[in-house]
C-alpha positions as CSV (number, residue, x, y, z in Angstrom):
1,X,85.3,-30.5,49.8
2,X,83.5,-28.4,47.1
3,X,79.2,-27.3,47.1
4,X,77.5,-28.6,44.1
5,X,74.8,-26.7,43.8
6,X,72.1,-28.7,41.6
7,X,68.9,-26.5,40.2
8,X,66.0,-28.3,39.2
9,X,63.5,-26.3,37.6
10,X,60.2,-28.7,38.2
11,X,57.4,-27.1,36.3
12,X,54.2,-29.2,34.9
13,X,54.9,-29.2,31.8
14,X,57.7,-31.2,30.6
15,X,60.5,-31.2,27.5
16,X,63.1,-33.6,27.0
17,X,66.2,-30.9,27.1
18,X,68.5,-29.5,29.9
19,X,71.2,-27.1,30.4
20,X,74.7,-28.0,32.1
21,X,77.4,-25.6,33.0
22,X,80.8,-25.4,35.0
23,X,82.0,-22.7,36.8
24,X,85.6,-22.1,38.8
25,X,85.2,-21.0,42.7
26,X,86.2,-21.8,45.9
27,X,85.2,-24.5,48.1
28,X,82.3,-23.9,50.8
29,X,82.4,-25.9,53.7
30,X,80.4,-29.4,54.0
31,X,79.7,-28.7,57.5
32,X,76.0,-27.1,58.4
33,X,74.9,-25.2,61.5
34,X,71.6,-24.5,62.2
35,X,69.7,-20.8,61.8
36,X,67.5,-18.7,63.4
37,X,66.4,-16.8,59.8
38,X,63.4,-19.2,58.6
39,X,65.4,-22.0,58.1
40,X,64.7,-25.6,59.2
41,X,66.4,-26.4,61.8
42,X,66.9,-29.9,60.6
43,X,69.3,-29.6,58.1
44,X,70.1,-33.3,57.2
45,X,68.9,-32.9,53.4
46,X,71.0,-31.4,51.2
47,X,67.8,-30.2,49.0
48,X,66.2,-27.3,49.4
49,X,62.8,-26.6,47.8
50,X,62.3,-22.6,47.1
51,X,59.1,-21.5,44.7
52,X,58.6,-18.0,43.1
53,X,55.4,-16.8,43.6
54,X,54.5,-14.7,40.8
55,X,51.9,-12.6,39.7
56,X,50.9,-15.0,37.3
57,X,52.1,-18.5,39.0
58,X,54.6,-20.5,41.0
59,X,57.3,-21.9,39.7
60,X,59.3,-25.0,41.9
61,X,63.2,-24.9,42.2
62,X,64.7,-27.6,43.8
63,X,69.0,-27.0,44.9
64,X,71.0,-29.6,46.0
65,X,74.1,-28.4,48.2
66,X,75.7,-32.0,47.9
67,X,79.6,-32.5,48.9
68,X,82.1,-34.1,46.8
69,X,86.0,-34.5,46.1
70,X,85.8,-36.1,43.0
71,X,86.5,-33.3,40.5
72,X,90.0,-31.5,41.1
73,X,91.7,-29.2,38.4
74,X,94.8,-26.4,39.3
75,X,94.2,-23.2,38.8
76,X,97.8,-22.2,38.3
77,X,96.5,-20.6,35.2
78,X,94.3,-18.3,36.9
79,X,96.4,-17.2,40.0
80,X,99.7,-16.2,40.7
81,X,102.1,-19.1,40.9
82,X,102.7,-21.7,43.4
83,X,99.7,-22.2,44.5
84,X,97.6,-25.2,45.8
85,X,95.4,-27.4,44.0
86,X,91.6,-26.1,44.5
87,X,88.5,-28.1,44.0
88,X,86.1,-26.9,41.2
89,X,82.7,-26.2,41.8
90,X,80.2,-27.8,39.6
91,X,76.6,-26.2,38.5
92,X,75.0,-28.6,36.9
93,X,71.3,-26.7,35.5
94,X,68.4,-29.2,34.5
95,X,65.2,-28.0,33.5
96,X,62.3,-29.6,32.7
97,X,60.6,-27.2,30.2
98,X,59.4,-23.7,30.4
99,X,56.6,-23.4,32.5
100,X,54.8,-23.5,35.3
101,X,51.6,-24.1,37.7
102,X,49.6,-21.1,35.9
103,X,47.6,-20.1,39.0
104,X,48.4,-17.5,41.0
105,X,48.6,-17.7,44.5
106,X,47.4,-14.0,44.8
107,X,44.0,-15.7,42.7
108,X,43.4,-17.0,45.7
109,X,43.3,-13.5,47.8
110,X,41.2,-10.2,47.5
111,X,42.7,-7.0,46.9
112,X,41.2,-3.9,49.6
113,X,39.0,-2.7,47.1
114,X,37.3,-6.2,47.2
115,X,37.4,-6.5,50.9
116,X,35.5,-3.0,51.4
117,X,33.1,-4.0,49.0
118,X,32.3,-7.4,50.4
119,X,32.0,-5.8,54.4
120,X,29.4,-3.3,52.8
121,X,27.5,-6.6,51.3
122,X,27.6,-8.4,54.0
123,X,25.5,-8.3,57.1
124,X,28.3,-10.2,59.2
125,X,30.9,-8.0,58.0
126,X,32.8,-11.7,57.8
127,X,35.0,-12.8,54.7
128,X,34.2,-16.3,53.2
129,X,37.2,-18.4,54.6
130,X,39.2,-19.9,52.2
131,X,39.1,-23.4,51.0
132,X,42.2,-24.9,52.1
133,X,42.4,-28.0,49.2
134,X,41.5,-25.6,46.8
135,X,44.3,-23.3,47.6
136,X,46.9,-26.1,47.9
137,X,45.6,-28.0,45.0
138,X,47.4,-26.7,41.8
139,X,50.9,-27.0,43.6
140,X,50.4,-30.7,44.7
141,X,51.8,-31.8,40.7
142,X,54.6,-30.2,41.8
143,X,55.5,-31.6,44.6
144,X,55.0,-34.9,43.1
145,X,57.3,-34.1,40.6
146,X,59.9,-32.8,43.4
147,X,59.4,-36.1,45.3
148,X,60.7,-38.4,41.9
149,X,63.8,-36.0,42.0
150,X,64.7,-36.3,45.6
151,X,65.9,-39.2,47.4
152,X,62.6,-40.7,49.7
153,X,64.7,-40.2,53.0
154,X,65.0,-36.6,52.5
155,X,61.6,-35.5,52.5
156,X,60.9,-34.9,56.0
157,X,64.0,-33.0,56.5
158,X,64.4,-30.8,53.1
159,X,63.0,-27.4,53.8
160,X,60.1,-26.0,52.1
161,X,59.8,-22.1,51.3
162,X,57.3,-20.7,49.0
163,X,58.3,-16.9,48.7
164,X,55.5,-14.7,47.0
165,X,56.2,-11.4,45.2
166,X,54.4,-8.6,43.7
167,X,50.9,-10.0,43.4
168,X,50.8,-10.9,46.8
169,X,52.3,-7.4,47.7
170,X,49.3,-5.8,46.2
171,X,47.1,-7.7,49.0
172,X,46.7,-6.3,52.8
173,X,48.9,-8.2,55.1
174,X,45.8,-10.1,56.6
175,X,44.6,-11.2,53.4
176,X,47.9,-12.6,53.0
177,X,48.4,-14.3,55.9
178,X,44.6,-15.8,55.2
179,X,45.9,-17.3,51.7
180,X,49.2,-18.3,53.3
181,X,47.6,-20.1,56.2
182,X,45.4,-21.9,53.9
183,X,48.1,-23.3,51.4
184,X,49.8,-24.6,54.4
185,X,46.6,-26.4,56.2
186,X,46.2,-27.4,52.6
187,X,49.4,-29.2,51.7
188,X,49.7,-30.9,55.5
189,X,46.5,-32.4,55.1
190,X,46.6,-34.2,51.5
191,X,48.6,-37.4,52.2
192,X,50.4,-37.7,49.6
193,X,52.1,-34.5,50.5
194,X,55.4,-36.2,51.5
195,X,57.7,-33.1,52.7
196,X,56.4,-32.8,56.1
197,X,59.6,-31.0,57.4
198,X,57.8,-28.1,55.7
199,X,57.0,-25.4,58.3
200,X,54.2,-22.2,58.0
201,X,56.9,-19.4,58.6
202,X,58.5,-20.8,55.7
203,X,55.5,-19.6,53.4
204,X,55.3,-15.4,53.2
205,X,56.0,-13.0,51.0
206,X,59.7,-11.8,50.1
207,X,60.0,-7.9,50.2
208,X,60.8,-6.4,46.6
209,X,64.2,-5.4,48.6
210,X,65.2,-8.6,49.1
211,X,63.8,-10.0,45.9
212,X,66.6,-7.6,44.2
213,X,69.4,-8.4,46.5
214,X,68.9,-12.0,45.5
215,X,68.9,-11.5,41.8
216,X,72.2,-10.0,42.0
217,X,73.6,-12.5,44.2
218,X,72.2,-14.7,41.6
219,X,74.2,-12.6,38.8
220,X,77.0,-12.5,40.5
221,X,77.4,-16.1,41.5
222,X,76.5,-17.2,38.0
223,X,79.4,-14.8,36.2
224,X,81.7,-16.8,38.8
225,X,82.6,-13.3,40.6
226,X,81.5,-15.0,44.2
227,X,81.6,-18.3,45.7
228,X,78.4,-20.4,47.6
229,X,79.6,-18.5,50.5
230,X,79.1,-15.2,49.0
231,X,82.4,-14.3,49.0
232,X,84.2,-12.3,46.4
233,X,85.9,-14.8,44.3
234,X,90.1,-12.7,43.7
235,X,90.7,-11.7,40.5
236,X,92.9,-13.1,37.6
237,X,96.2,-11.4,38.0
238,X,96.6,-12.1,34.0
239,X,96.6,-8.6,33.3
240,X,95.2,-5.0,34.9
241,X,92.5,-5.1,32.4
242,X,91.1,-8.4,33.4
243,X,91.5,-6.5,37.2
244,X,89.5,-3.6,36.4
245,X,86.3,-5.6,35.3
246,X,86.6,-8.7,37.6
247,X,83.8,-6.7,39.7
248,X,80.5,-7.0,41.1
249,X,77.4,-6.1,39.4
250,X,74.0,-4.5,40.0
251,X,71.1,-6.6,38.4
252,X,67.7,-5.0,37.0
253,X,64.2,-7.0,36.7
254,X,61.2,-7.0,35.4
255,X,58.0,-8.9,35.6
256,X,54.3,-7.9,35.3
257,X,53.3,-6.3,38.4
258,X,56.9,-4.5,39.9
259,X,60.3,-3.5,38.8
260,X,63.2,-4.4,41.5
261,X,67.0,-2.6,41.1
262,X,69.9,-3.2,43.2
263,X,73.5,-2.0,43.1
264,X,76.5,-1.0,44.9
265,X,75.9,2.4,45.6
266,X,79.0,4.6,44.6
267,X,78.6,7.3,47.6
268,X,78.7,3.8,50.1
269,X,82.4,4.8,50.8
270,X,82.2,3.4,54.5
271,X,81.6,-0.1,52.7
272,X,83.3,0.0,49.4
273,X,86.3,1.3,47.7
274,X,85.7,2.7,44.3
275,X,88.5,1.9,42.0
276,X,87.3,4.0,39.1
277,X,83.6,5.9,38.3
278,X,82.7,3.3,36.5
279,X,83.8,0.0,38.5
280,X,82.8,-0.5,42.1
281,X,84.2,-2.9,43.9
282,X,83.4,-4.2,47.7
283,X,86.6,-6.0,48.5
284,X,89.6,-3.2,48.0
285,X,93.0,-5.0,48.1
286,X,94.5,-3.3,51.4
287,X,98.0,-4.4,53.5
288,X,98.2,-6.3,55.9
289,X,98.1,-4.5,59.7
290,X,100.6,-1.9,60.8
291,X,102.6,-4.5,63.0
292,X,102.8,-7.0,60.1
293,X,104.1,-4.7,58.0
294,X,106.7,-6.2,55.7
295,X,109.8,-4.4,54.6
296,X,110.2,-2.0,51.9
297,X,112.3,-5.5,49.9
298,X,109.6,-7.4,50.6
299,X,106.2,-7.9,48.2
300,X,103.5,-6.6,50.0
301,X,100.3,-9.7,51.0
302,X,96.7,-9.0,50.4
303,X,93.3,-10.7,51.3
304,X,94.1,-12.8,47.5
305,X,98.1,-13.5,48.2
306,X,99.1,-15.9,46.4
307,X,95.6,-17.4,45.3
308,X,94.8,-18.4,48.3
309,X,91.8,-16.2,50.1
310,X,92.4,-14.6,53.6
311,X,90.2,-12.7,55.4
312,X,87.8,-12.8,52.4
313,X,85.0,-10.2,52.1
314,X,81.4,-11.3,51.5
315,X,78.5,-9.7,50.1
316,X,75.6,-8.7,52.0
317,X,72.3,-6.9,51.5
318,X,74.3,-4.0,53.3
319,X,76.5,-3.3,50.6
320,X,73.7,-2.7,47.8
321,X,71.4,0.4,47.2
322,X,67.7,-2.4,46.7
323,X,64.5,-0.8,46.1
324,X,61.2,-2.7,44.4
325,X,58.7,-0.4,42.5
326,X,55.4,-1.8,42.9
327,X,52.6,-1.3,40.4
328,X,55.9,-0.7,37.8
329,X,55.7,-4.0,36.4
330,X,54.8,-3.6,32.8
331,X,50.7,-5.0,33.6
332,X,50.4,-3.0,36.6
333,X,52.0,0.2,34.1
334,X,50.3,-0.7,31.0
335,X,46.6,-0.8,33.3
336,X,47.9,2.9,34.6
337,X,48.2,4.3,30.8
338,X,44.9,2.7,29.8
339,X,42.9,4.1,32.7
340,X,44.5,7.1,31.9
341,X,43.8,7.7,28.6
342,X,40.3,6.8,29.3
343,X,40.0,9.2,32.3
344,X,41.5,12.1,30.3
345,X,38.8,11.5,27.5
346,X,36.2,11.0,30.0
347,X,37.0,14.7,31.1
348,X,37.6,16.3,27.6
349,X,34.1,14.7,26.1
350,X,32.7,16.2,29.4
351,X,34.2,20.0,28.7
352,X,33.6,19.6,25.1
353,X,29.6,19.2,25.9
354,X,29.6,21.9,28.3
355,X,30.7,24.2,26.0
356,X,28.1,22.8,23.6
357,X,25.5,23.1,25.5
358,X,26.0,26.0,28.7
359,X,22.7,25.7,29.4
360,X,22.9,21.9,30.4
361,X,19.4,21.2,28.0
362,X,18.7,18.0,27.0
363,X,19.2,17.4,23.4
364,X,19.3,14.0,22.1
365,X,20.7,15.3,18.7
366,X,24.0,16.6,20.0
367,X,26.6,15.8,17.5
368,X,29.1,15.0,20.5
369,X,27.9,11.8,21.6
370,X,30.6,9.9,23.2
371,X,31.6,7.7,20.3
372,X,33.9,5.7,23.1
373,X,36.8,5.4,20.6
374,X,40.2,6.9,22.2
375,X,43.5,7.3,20.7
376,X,45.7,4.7,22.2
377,X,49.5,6.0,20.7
378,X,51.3,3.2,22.7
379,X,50.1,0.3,20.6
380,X,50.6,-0.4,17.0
381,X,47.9,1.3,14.4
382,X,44.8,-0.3,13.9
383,X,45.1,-2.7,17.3
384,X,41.8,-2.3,19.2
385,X,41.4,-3.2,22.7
386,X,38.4,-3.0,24.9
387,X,38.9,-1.3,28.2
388,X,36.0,-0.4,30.4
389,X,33.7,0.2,28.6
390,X,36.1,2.3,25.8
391,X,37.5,1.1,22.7
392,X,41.3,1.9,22.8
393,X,42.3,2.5,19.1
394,X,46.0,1.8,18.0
395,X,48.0,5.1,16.4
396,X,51.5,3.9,16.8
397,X,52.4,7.3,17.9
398,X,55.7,6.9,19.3
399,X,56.9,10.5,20.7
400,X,53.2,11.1,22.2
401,X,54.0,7.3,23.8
402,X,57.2,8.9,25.3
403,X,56.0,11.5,26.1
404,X,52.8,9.4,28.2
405,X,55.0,7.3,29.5
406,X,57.2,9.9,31.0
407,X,54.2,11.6,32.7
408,X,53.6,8.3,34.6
409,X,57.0,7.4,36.0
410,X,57.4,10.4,38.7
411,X,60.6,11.7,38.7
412,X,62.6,15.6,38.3
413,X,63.6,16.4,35.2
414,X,67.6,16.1,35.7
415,X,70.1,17.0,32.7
416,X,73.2,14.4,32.2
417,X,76.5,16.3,33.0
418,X,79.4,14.6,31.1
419,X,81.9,16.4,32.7
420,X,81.3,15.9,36.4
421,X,82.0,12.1,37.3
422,X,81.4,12.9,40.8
423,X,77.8,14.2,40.5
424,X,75.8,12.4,43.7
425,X,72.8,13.7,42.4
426,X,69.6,11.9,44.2
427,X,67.6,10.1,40.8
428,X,64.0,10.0,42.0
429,X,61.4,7.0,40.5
430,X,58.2,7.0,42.3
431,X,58.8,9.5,45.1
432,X,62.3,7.2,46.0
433,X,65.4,8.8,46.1
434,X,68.1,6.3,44.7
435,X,72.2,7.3,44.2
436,X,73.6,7.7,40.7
437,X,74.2,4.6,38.8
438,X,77.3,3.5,38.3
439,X,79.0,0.0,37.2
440,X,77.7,-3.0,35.4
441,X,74.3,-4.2,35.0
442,X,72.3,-7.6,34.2
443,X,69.2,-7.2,33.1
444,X,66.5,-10.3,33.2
445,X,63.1,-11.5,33.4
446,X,61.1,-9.4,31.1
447,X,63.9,-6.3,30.5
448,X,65.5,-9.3,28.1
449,X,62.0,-10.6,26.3
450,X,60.6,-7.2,25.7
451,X,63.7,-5.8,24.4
452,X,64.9,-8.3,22.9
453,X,61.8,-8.5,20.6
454,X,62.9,-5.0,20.0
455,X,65.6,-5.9,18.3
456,X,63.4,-8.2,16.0
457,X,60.6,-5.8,15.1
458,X,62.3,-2.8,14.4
459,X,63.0,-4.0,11.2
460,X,61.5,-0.9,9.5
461,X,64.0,1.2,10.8
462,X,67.0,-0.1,9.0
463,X,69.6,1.5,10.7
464,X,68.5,1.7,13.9
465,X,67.9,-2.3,13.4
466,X,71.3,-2.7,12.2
467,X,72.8,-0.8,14.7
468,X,70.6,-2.4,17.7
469,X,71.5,-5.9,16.3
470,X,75.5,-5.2,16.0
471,X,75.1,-4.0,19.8
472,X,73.2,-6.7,21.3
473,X,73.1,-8.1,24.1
474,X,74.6,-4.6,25.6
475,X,73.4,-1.7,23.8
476,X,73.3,2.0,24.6
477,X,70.0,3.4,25.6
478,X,70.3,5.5,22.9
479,X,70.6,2.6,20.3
480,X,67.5,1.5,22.0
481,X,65.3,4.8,21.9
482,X,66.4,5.2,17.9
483,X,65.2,1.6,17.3
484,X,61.5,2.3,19.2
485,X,59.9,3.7,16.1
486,X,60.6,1.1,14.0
487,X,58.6,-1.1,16.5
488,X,55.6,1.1,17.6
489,X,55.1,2.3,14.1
490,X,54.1,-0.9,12.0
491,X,50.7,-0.9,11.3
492,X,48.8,-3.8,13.3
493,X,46.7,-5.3,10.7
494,X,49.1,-4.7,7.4
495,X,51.8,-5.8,9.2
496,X,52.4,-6.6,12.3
497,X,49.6,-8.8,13.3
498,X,52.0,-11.4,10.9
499,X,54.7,-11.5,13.0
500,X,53.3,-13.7,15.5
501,X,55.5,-16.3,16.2
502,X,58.7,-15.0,14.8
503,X,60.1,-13.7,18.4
504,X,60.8,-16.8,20.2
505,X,60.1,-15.1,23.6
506,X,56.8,-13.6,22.3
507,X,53.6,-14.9,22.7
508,X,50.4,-14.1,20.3
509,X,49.1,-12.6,23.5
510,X,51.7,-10.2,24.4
511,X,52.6,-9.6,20.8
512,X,50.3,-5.9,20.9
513,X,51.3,-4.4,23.8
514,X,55.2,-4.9,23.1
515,X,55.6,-1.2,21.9
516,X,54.3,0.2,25.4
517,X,56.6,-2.2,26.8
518,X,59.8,-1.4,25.4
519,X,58.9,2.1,25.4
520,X,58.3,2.2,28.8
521,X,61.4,0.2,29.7
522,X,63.9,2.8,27.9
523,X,62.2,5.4,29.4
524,X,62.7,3.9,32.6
525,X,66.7,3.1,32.4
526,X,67.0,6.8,31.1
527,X,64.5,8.9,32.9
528,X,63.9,7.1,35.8
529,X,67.2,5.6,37.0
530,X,69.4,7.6,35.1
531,X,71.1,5.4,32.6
532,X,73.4,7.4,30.7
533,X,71.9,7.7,26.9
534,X,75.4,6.8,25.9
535,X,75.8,4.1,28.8
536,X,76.7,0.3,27.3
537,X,76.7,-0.9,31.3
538,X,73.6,-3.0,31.1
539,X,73.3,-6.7,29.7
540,X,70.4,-8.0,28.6
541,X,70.1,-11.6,29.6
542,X,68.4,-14.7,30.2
543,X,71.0,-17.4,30.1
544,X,74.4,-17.4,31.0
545,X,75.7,-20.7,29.6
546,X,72.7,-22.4,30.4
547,X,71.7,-21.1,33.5
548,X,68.9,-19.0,34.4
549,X,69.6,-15.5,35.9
550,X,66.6,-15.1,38.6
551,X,66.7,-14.4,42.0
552,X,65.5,-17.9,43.8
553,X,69.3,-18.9,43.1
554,X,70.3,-16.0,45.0
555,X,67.9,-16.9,47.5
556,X,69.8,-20.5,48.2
557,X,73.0,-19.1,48.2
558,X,72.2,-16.5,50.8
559,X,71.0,-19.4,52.8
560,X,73.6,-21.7,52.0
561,X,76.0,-18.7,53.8
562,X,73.9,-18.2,56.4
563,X,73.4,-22.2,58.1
564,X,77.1,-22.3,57.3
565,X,77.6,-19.3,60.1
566,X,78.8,-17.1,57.1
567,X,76.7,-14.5,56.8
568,X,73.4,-12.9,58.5
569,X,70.3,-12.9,56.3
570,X,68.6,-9.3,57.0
571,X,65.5,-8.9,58.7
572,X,64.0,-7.8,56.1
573,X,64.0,-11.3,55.2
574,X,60.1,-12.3,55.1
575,X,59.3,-8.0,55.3
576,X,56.0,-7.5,53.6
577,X,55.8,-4.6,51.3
578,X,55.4,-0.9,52.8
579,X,52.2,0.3,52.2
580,X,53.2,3.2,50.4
581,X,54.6,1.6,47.9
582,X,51.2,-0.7,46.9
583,X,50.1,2.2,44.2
584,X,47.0,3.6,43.3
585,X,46.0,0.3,41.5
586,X,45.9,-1.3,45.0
587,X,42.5,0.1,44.9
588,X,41.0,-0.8,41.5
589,X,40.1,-4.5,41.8
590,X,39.5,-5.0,37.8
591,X,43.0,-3.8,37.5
592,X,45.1,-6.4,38.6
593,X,44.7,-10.4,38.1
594,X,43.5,-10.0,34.6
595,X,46.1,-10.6,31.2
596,X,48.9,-10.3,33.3
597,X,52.4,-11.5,31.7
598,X,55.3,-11.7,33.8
599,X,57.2,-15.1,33.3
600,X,58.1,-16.0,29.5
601,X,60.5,-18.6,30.0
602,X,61.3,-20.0,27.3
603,X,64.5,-22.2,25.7
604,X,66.2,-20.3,23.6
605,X,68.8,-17.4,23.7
606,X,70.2,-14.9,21.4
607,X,73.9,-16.6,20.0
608,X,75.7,-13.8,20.6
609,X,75.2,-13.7,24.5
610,X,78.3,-16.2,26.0
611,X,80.5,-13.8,23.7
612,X,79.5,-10.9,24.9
613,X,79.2,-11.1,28.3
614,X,82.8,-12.5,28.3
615,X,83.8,-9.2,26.7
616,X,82.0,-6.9,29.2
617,X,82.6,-8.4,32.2
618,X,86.3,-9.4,31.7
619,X,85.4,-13.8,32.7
620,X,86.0,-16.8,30.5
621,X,82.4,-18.1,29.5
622,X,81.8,-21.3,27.5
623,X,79.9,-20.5,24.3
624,X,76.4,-19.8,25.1
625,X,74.4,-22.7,23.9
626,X,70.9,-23.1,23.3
627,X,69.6,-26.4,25.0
């Protein structure tokens, strides 16, 4: 019996196109057990209903986990030889256009700032409770929708789980549970909310941690390097090359309030086996136990003997480095620059008066009157942008960007050593300690849009835009630093103010601010995590044959393992975010829900992708196709 696993993007808006791929894995097992992790305990359904909770909406997945024997093929080609006939798993990818419900959960909470504010206002020291239709309101369409797509006696039994990310993080746990509590109250009470299998525990907020660990499940399943069980998928025995990159890799995202970044950390020698510096690898090939050890005539067996999996290694959250940086998202970052450009002038006009005027007099005529025009260098010259009060004035100073950027991405200032492969030098982002990078790298969610409008705009830069173009989708972070100016310096109103539209994954809205964007992102793979300047280890990504790399697909897989008595899902499962890691911005309530940009789905993707990430990561991919 094989898993189809059948993903059903259910937005509001709908388009007449969908994406279908195939990819080669082994079987999971038909049979489901029951969980103590979150999951329903009724497990009849073969849907499961999983929503990402953005900072700037939800977005409804529906998987189907639905056995079938109907589609057989031999794999003789891809193992060694006499081997069995193996099923073939099917993915089969349809979405229904390319957004979402555009309300925020998180709209629907107050940040600490607020909450202080309101106590001090408020003789009763007592929050207006929430209004639980309103909160449940904007994600009834959705469930309609959901309800068309799944068969009617499935509803009671197919679990519901809305997982929230960073906006929610930003809120205090009790302000979470306030908004969470009332989406819940909301949905069971509207009757023609039909999935009432749904349960409250399954609505929280997923740790950044987790978030990560998902998104490289989900990278790893869709490259066909593990199964629906999480386990390692053997590699072809074609050739050592094939071998060498037939490995797991690390996955990078992006969206508009944090950063996540998972991999398998290099130093994690008690858990993997590293076959080179570059390739990591969680499931070494190793004999079989001293008293089954066969003669010195006879081929040695391993875990992938003769194509047929024994004692088959799985991933787990335990074998990857995780971390989330809140307030990193490119929102959240691009708030921090702008308050503090303004702060700094604030405190230069003020020193430039004093020395003006020691005395402190009066004097209506002094020539330094704050004009409230600041130098913005992170946005193209001549874009203007009001910001508290201040005008933030475009230069399209590109080094002084850098250089602003750097100052707001805490880290030590560590030179690369090209010699020494087996430097376990601590990187530090944020005041967290992460091992060296090594291995391969998908990059999604807005580390593909941002950059890959990089590779549009830079067009002034001729050779850096050659060069940046020849390398995509997997360029060196020094192609990409080279190819910033040609970006940051185009002059807003003679120039690049035209190009709206021309970007497929750029909006009109998010058009100005794509310099600070992509300059922080470079800055953040080189200074932050450590990404070699001469590194070609990350691919930039939003499709792979159709399919979208984000981390609710990891999500269902993980619990796809775990009712099937696979694997454990962590504790850290529902963990809400540390405190510690909520920012400074936590505090500023004007700096969070407003212009946000973190989900910019859209249908197309960049013809060279299928190609390329065939090349890098050693696996047969069907020509990337745009649906």
């Amino acid at each position: 019996m094989t898993t189809n696993c059948f993903l059903l993007n259910l937005i509001v808006l709908l388009s007449p196109w969908s994406c279908i791929s195939f990819l080669a894995a082994e079987s999971a097992s038909a049979t489901t057990t029951t969980n103590g992790n979150g999951v329903n305990d009724d497990n009849n359904s073969p849907y499961k209903i999983i929503f990402d909770g953005g900072s700037t909406g939800s977005r409804l997945h529906i998987f189907d986990y639905s056995t079938t024997s109907d589609i057989n093929f031999n794999i003789d080609n891809n193992y060694a030889s006499n081997k069995p006939e193996k099923k073939k798993k099917t993915i089969k990818c349809v979405r229904r256009g390319s957004s979402r419900a555009d309300i925020p959960l998180s709209a629907f909470g107050r940040l600490p700032s607020e909450l202080i504010n309101s106590d001090n206002n408020d003789n009763n020291n007592t929050p207006v409770p929430l209004n639980p239709t309103e909160v449940a309101a904007h994600l009834l369409p959705l469930f309609e929708f959901a309800a068309n797509i799944i068969p009617s006696q499935y509803y009671e039994s197919t679990g519901v789980y809305y997982q929230a990310t960073a906006g929610m993080r930003l809120l205090e746990e009790s302000e979470q549970d306030a908004v969470y509590d009332a989406l819940y109250q909301g949905l069971i009470d509207d009757q023609s909310f039909v999935f009432r299998g749904m349960q409250r525990k399954d609505i929280s907020t997923l740790s950044g941690e987790m978030e990560a660990y998902y998104g490289a499940l989900s990278a790893n399943y869709i490259l066909g390097l593990i199964d629906t069980e999480l386990r390692v998928l053997p590699p072809n025995e074609e050739g050592e090359e094939n071998q060498q990159h037939h490995q797991t890799v690390g996955a990078l995202d992006m969206g508009g309030s944090s950063t996540q970044i998972v991999y398998i950390a290099a130093n994690n020698k008690d858990k993997i086996d590293i076959a080179t510096t570059d390739s990591p690898t969680i499931c070494p090939i190793t004999p079989p136990p001293p008293q089954q050890q066969p003669s010195s005539s006879q081929p040695q067996q391993n875990e992938f003997n003769d194509g047929v999996i024994e004692n088959t290694c799985q991933l787990s959250d335990e074998h990857f480095f995780s971390t989330s940086y809140l307030s990193y998202g490119v929102d959240q970052f691009r708030e921090r620059l702008w308050g503090t450009l303004v702060e700094e002038y604030i405190l230069s006009v003020g020193e430039k008066r004093n020395n003006n005027n020691p005395n402190n007099d009066d004097d209506d005529d002094d020539d330094t009157c704050d004009a409230k025009v600041i130098a913005n260098p992170c946005a193209n010259k001549g874009f203007e942008v009001e910001y508290n009060g201040y005008t933030l004035l475009g230069t399209g100073n590109t080094k002084e960007c850098i250089r602003q950027t750097k100052r707001l991405i805490p880290h030590p200032e560590i030179p690369y050593d090209d010699d020494d492969d087996d430097d376990d030098t601590e990187w530090v982002v944020g005041g967290i300690e992460h091992p060296k990078i090594r291995g391969k790298f998908l990059a999604m969610s807005l580390y593909f849009f941002s950059l890959d409008s990089l590779r549009v705009f830079s067009q002034p830069d001729e050779e850096a835009h050659v060069a940046l173009n020849q390398s995509w989708p997997n360029p060196s972070i020094d192609e990409l630093y080279k190819a910033l100016d040609g970006l940051c310096s185009r002059d807003w109103h003679g120039d690049m103010a035209l190009q709206e539209g021309v970007h497929a994954f750029t909006r009109a809205e998010v058009l100005p601010h794509r310099c600070l964007e992509t300059v922080y992102m470079v800055t953040l793979l080189k200074d932050g995590f450590g990404f070699h300047p001469s590194s070609r280890d990350i691919t930039f990504t939003f499709l792979v044959d159709g399919d979208e790399v984000e981390w609710t697909l990891g999500m269902a897989l993980a619990m796809n393992a775990d009712e099937r008595g696979s694997t454990n899902i962590n504790s850290n499962f529902y963990k809400h975010e540390e405190e510690e890691q909520r920012g400074d911005d936590s505090n500023n309530p004007n700096e969070i829900m407003n212009n946000t940009i973190e989900d910019e789905t859209e249908d197309q993707f960049h013809p060279q992708g299928g190609s390329m990430l065939s090349q890098m990561f050693g696996v047969t991919l069907p020509p990337t196709h745009c649906c």
